[in-house]
C-alpha positions as CSV (number, residue, x, y, z in Angstrom):
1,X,-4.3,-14.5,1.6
2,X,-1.1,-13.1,1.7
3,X,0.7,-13.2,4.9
4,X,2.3,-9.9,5.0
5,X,-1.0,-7.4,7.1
6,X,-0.1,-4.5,4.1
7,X,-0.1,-5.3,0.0
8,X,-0.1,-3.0,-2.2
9,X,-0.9,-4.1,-5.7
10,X,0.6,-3.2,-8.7
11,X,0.1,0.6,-10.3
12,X,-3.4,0.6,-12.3
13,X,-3.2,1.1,-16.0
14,X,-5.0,4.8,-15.1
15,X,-2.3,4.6,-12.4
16,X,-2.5,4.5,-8.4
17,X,-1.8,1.2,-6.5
18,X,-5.2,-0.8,-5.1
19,X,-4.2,-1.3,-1.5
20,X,-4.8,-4.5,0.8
21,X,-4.7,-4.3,4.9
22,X,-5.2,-7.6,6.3
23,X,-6.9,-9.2,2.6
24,X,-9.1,-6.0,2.6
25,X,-9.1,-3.6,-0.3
26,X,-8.4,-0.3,1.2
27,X,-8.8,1.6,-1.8
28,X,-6.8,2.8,-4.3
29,X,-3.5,5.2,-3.5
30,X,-2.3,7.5,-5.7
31,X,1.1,9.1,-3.0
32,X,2.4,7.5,0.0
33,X,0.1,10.1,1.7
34,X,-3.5,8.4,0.7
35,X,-1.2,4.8,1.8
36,X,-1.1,6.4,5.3
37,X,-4.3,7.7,5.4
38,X,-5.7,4.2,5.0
39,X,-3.2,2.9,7.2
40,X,-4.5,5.5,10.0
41,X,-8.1,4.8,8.9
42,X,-7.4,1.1,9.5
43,X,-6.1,1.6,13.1
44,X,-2.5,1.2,12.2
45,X,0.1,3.2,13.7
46,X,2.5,4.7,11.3
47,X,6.1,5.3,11.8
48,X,9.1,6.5,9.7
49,X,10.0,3.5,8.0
50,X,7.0,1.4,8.0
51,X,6.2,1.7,4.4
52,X,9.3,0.5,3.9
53,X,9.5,-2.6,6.6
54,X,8.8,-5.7,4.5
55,X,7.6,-7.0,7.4
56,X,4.3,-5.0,7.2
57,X,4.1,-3.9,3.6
58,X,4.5,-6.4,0.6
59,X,4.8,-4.1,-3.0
60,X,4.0,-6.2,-6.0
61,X,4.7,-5.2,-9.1
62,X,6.5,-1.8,-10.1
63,X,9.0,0.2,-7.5
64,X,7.7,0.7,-4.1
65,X,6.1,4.4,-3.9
66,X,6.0,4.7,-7.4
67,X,2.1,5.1,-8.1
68,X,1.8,6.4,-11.8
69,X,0.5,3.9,-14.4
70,X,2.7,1.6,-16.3
């Protein structure tokens, strides 16, 4: 399990990005907005730069909020 409580995977070959929160799949975001949603689903309060706080949120593969296939 990664260490970092928020992965999101690389963008799907029919694009969005299958999220993680604390080694759970989530689901699968297709916009930053469906990434908060299951943030806020999962309890997790949101601020301004979370997405961005490598802290909480490991990207793999592809630019961070970039969700369209590769």
């Amino acid at each position: 399990m990664d260490s970092t409580p928020i992965v999101v995977h690389p963008p799907t070959p029919t694009g969005g990005r299958r999220v993680a929160i604390q080694g759970y799949v989530a689901g699968i975001a297709r916009s930053d907005a469906d990434l908060v949603a299951f943030l806020c689903q999962a309890g997790v309060t949101v601020h301004s730069a979370l997405l961005d706080d490598e802290a909480w949120v490991k990207w793999r593969g592809g630019r961070a909020h970039h969700y369209a296939a590769l």
